[in-house]
N, C-alpha and C positions, 0 to 999 in steps of 0.2 A: 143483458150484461153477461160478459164470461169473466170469469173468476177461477185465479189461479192460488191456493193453497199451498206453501211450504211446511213440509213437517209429515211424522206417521205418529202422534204420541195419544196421547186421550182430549188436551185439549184441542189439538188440530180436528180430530174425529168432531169436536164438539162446538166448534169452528162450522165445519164442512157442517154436520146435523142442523144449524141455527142458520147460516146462508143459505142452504137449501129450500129454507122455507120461505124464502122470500120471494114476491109475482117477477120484479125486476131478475131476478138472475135465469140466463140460457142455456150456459154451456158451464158446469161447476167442475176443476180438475185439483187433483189432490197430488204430491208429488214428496214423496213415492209413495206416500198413507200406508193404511193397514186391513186389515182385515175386514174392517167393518167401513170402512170409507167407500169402497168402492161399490158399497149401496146406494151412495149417498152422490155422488159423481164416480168419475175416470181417473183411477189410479194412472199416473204416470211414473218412468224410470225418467225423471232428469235430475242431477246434481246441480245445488246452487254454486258449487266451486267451479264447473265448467259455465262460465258465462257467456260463452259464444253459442252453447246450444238453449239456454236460457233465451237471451234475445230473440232468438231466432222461432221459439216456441211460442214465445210470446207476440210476435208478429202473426206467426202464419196462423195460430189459433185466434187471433182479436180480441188479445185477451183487454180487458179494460181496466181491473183490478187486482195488485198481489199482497195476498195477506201473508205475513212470515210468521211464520208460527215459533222456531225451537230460537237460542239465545245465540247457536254462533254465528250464523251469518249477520248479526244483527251487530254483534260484536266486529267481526271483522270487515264489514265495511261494506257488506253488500247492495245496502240500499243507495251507498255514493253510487257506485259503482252502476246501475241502472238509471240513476238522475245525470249521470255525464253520458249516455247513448241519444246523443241528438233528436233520432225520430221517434225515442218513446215520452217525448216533454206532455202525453197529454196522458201516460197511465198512472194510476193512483197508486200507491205505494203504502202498506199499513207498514209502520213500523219505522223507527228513529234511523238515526247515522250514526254513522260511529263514536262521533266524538259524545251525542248523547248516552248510544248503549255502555259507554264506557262506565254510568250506573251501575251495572251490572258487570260488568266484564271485569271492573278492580276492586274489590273490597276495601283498597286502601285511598285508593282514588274517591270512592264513594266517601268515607268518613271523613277524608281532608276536606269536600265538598261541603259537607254539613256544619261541620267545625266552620270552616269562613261564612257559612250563610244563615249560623245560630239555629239551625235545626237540629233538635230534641235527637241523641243516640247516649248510647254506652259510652263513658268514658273508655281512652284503647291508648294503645303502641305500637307502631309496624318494627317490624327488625327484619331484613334482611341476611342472602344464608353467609354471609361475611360476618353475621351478629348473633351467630350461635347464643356463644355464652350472656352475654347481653339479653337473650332473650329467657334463657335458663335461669339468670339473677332477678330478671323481671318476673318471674314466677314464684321463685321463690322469696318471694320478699311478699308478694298478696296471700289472700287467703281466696280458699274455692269458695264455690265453684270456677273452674278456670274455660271461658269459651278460648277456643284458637279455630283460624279464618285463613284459610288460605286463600291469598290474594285474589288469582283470577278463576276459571270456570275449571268446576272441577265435575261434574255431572251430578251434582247434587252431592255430592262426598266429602267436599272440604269444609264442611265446620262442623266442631267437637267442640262437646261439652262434658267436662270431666272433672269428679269429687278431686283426687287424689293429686297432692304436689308434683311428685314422680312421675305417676302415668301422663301427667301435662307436658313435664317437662321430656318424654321420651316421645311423646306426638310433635312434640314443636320440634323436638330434633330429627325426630323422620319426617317433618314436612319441610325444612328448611335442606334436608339431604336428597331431595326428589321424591318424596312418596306419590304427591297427586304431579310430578312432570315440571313443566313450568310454570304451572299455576301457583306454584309454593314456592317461586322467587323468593316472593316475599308474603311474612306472616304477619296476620293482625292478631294482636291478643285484647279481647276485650271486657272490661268488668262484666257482670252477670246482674242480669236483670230479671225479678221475678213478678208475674201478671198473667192477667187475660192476654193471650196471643192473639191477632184478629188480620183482617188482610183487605185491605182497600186497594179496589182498582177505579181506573180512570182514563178515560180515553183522553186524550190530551191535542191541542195543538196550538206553541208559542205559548200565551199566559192564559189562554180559552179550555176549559176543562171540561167534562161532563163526568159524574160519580155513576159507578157501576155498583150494584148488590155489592154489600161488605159479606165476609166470607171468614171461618176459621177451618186450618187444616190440622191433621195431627201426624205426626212425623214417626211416631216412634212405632215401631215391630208388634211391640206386646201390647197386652188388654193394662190398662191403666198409665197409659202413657210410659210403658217402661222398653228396657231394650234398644237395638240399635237405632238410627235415626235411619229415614228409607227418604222417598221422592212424596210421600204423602200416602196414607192409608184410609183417609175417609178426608170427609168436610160437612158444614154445614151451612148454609144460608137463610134467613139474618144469622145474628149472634146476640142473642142474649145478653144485655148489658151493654151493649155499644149502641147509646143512645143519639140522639139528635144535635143534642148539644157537645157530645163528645166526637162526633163527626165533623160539629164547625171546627172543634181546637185543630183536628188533623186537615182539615181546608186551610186554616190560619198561620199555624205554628210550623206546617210540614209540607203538602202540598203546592201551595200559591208560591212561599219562599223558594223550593225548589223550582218551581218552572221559571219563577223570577231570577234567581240565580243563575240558570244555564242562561237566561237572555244575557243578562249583564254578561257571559263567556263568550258570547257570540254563538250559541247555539240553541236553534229554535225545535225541542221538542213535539212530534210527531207520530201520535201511534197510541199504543198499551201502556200505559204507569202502573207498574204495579209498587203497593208498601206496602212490605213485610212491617208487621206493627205492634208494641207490646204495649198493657196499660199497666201504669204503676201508680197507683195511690190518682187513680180517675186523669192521668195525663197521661197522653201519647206519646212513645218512642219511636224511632225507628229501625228496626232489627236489620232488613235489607232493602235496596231496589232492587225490581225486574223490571225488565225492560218489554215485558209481551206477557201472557195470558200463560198459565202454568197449570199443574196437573195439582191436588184436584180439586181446589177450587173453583178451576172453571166450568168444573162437571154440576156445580148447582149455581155458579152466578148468570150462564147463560139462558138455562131454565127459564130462570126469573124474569128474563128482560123482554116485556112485551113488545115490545117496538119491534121493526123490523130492521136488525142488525145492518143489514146493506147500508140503509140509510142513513143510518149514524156513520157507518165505516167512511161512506162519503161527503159527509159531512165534514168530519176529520181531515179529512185527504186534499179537501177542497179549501179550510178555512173558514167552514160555513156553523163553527160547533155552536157560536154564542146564539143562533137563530135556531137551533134542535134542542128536542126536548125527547127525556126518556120513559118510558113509561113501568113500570115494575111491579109483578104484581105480587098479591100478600102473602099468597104461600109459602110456604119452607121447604126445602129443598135439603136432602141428603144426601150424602155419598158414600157407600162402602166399596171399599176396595179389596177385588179377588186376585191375590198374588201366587206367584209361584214358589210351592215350597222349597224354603232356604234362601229366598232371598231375605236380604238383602244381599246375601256373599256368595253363595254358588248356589244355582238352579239349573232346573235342568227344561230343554225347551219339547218341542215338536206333539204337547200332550192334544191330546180332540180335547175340543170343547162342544157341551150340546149345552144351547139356551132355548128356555121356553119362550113363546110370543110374549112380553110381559102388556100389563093394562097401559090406557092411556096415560097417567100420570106417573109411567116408569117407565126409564132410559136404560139402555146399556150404552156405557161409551167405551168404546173400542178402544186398545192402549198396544197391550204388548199380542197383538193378534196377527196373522196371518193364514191367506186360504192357499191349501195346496191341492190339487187332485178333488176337488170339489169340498172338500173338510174344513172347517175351520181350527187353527190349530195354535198352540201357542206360540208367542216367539220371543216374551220378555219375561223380566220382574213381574211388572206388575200388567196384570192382564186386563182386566176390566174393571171400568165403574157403575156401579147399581146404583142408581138414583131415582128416589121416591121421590114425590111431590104430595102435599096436602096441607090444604087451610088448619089442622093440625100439626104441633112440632113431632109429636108421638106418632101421629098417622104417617107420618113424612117417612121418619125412623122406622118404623113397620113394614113399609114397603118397600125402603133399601135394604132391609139385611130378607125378608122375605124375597124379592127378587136376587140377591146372592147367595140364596140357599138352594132357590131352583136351577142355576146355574153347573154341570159337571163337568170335573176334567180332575184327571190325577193330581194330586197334592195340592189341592185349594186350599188356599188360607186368607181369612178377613177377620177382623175385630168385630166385634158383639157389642163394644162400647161405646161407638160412634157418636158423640153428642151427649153420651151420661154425664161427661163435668157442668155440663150447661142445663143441666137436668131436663132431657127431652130423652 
């Protein structure tokens, strides 16, 4: 089978690392990947905005399978847009259409969804930037914590969580004046919700689901969850208290309702589910959708999953999920993440990276990397993910930050904390 990958991020890297390993694939291409992809298959230069060279690769390569990895093509319609090309009706497609990725693509689209289909979020209010003051009144009239959500995709940047009345109300007012573009059309402001954070994904197709390893990220810069919020600094897999029985409530209350609800819309979901998910007082919330596989939890949910990815992906693709079964195995699974110093806000790129070969049961996954002149070298935030594995949670931990210590390159920086709220 050839297999084409969209995306350079860590989890496309980890995407590409987990289909690779499967006997079914021939020809594996990553488009435009990173640094550490092209270990793994053939970095390609094609843009999924140019669709005429897309098709055209995808013919003359044979290819049979496209996994999409990042959220905007997914958002803006890419995957119609390859199901209406007549002579590709027979390749498999990972990843929803638009009117589903709309999950993800409107925050406020999303909570009106949940609202009509009684799925468990944050009480909220959109305001629009004609609703300035409207929105300033609605603030000042709660009490904090105050989150604010900017409507559509903002690269991980539009949602703020913030103590202070004032500093809320001068966020909502520089997102409703263009801060994140048009993504901050329009604002959601939502009560604040405090819990266990945890993150259920699901391969999905129509009302046919399969649960993937449950996963927690941590968002924040600093050691104890403090500072600004990034794209994720670590993860872990299981989680600690996200029981058996609290995985049916999010099957029952959250999942099933949602795939059920887009049917009744007339749209039949296909691909990645991801729930961003909070628990309060042992019941689930739901903080966000994604619509595809995200950084960095997918650096330890792939890990885990012994089956061979291909054939779930095609199972999905095909409509054949209720007959597949996955397999997962018991270990735990960590992630530390090596950033560039100063991000989240300015960094600087082009630094070498030297990694040592790590053991069997430890990952680098490639993120903000690239090779030039035979060096590996940086090119983003966040650079790499170091993920242990071991039938220990502490052993697991040991080998993620010990594999991100052997790691060098100017201004590294990871958390030490990884998993200490969940005492691992």
């Amino acid at each position: 089978m050839n297999i084409l990958i969209l995306g350079s991020g860590g989890w496309e890297y980890m995407l590409a690392w987990k289909i690779r390993k499967s006997k079914t694939v021939k020809n594996l291409f990553i488009a435009p990947g990173n640094g550490g992809t092209s270990e793994l298959g053939e970095n390609i230069e094609l843009d999924w905005k140019n669709l005429d060279a897309c098709i055209q690769f995808i013919k003359s390569n044979l290819i049979h399978m496209v996994v999409i990895g990042p959220e905007m093509p997914l958002v803006e319609g890419f995957v119609d847009q390859l199901k209406n090309v007549p002579d590709l009706n027979e390749l498999m497609i990972i990843g929803p259409e638009k009117a589903a990725a709309k999950l993800e693509g409107s925050k406020a689209f999303a909570k009106s969804f949940m609202k009509k289909n009684h799925i468990p979020t944050a009480s909220y209010k959109t305001f629009t930037r004609s609703e300035v003051d409207l929105a300033v009144n609605h603030i000042r009239s709660q009490a904090g914590p105050y989150v604010l959500k900017a409507d559509g995709l903002a690269g991980g940047k539009g949602v703020l969580i913030l103590s202070e009345p004032e500093e809320a109300v001068k966020e909502a007012q520089s997102i409703l004046d263009g801060k994140f573009g048009e993504a901050g059309h329009t604002l959601v402001i939502e009560s604040f919700l405090e819990g266990l954070e945890f993150s259920v994904f699901a391969l999905c197709f129509g009302t046919d689901y399969m649960l993937l390893p449950v996963a927690k990220d941590y968002k924040r810069i600093g050691e104890g969850d403090s500072g600004l919020n990034t794209g994720g600094m670590g993860s872990v897999s299981p989680v600690p208290g996200i029981s058996n029985s609290i995985l049916q409530k999010v099957e029952d209350q959250i999942l099933q309702p949602t795939l059920n609800g887009l049917i009744e819309e007339g749209i039949t979901y296909s691909g990645f589910l991801f729930l961003g998910l909070i628990l309060v007082d042992e019941e689930p919330f739901v903080i966000e959708y994604n619509c595809r596989l995200g950084d960095p939890e997918t650096q330890v949910v792939l890990p885990r999953i012994d089956s061979d990815l291909v054939e779930l992906l095609r199972a999905c693709a095909t409509n054949n999920l209720a007959e597949s079964q996955i397999k997962v195995s018991s270990k735990t699974a960590v992630c530390t993440v090596l950033a560039s110093e100063g991000y989240p806000v300015n960094y600087e790129k082009g630094k070498e990276i030297r990694i040592q070969r790590p053991d069997s049961d430890t990952i680098y996954a490639h993120a903000g990397t690239v090779k030039k002149n035979g060096k590996l070298l940086t090119s983003g935030g966040r650079v790499l993910g170091c993920i242990g594995l071991n039938e220990n949670p502490t052993g697991a931990k040991n080998k993620s930050q010990i594999a991100a210590a052997s790691v060098q390159f100017e201004g590294k920086y990871y958390r030490s904390d990884i998993g200490s709220d969940l005492n691992i």
